[in-house]
N, C-alpha and C positions, 0 to 999 in steps of 0.2 A: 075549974075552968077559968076561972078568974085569973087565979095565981097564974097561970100557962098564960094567959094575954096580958099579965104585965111583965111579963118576962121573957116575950117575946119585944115585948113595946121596948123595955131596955137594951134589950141585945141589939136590938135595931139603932136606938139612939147610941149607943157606944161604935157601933160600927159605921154610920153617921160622921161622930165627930172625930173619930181614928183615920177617915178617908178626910176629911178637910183639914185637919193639922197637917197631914201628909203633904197636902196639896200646896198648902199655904208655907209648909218647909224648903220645898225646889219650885217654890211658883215661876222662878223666871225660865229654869234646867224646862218643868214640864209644858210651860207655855213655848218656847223655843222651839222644841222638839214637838210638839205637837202640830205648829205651824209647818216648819221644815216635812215633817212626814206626811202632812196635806198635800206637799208639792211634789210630791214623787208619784210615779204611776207603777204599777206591778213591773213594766221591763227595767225602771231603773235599780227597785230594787234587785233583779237578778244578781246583779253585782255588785260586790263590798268597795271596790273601785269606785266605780261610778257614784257609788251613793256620797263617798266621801268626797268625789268632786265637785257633786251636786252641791254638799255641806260649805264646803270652802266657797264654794261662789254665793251661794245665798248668805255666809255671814259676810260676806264682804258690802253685803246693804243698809247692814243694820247697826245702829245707833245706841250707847246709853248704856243701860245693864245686857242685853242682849249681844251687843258688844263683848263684853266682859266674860260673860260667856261660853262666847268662843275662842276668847282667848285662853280659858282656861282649859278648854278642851283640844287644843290645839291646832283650830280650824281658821288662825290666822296667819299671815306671813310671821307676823313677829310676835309672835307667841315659843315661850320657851320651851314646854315642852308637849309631845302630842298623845294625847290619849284617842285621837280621834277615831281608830278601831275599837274602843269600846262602843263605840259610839254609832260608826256604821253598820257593822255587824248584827248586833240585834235588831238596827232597823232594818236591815234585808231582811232579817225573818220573823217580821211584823210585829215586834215586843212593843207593848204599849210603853209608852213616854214614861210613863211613875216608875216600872219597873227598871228601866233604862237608868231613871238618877238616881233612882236606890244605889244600883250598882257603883254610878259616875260616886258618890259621894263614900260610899265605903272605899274607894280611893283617893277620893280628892274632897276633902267637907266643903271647903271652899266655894264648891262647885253647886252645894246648897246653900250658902248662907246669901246667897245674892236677893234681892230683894227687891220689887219695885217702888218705886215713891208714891205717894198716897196722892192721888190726883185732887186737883182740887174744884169742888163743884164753883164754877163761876156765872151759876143759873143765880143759886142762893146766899152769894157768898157778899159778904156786907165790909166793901173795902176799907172801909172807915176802923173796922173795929184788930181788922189787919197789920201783921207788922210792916215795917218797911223791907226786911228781908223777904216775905212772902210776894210783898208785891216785886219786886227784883227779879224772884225767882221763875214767875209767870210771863216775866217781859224778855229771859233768859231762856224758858220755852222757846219763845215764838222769834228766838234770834235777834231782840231787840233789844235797845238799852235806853235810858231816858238821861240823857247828855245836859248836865245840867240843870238837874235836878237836886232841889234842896231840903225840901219839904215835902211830906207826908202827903199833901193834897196834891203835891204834882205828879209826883208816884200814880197816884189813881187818875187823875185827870189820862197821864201818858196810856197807861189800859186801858181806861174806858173808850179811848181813843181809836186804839188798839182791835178791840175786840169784835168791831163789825169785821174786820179781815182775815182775821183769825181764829176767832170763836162765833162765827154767826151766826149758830143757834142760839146761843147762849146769851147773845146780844140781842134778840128776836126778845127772849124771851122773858128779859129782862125791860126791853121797853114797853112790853105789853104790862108786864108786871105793874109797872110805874102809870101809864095811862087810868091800867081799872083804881089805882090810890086816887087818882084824881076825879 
């Protein structure tokens, strides 16, 4: 009886972390597609047209790797080539997203290896101990730049600055942070 419940407890744990490497392989392929197939209703899937119309105008919103995305799959004007009936097809007849860039990537790996950037928490993040590339990077987010900036402290100054407008939780929560020190 034992043996059978730890060997059940393993099959489980292996299939576990066989579904989150998977995940984590086409994270941007399975997140994309799994948005895009939120916005559909049964009539649009009826048709592989439609769906790909649908496809083309919802990537024409989106920004970053998501972007990238579809260009690889051919759901942008200038994008070189289209695989984008790989792509409508199965979602007209409801294929889950995973197995959708299975397929996308047995043609195009590319189309896996895309990848999002590691967000960075700026509840906990202790600017001080940060590069000046990071701080850049965050000010490069939020469409901003710091013009004239020389030093490391003005970098943070410019976010701290920053971030009641564009991160105001995270500015909340960080002044609260600082009060209960006091």
């Amino acid at each position: 009886m034992f043996k059978a419940t730890v060997a059940c407890l393993f099959i489980t744990l292996i299939a576990v972390i066989v579904h989150d490497s998977q995940a984590q392989e086409c994270e941007v392929c399975v997140n994309m597609l799994t948005k895009f197939s939120e916005t559909l209703s049964d009539e649009d899937r009826k048709s592989k047209d439609k769906v790909e119309t649908l496809l083309r105008k919802f990537c024409k919103k989106v920004k970053g790797k998501d972007e990238r995305f579809c260009f690889y799959i051919g759901a942008r004007e200038d994008s070189a080539t289209s695989t984008i009936g790989d792509v409508s097809k199965p979602l007209s007849f409801y294929m889950p997203p995973e197995k959708i860039c299975d397929k996308l990537k047995a043609k195009d790996s590319q189309i896996c290896e895309l990848k999002y950037e590691k967000q960075i928490d700026l509840v906990n993040a202790n600017f001080k101990k940060m590069k000046v590339k990071e701080l850049k990077k965050i000010l490069a987010i939020w469409n901003e730049d710091c013009k004239g900036c020389t030093e490391k402290s003005e970098f943070i100054a410019r976010v701290e600055k920053l971030m009641p407008t564009y991160a105001p939780e995270a500015a909340a929560a960080r002044a609260a942070a600082q009060k209960s020190e006091l």
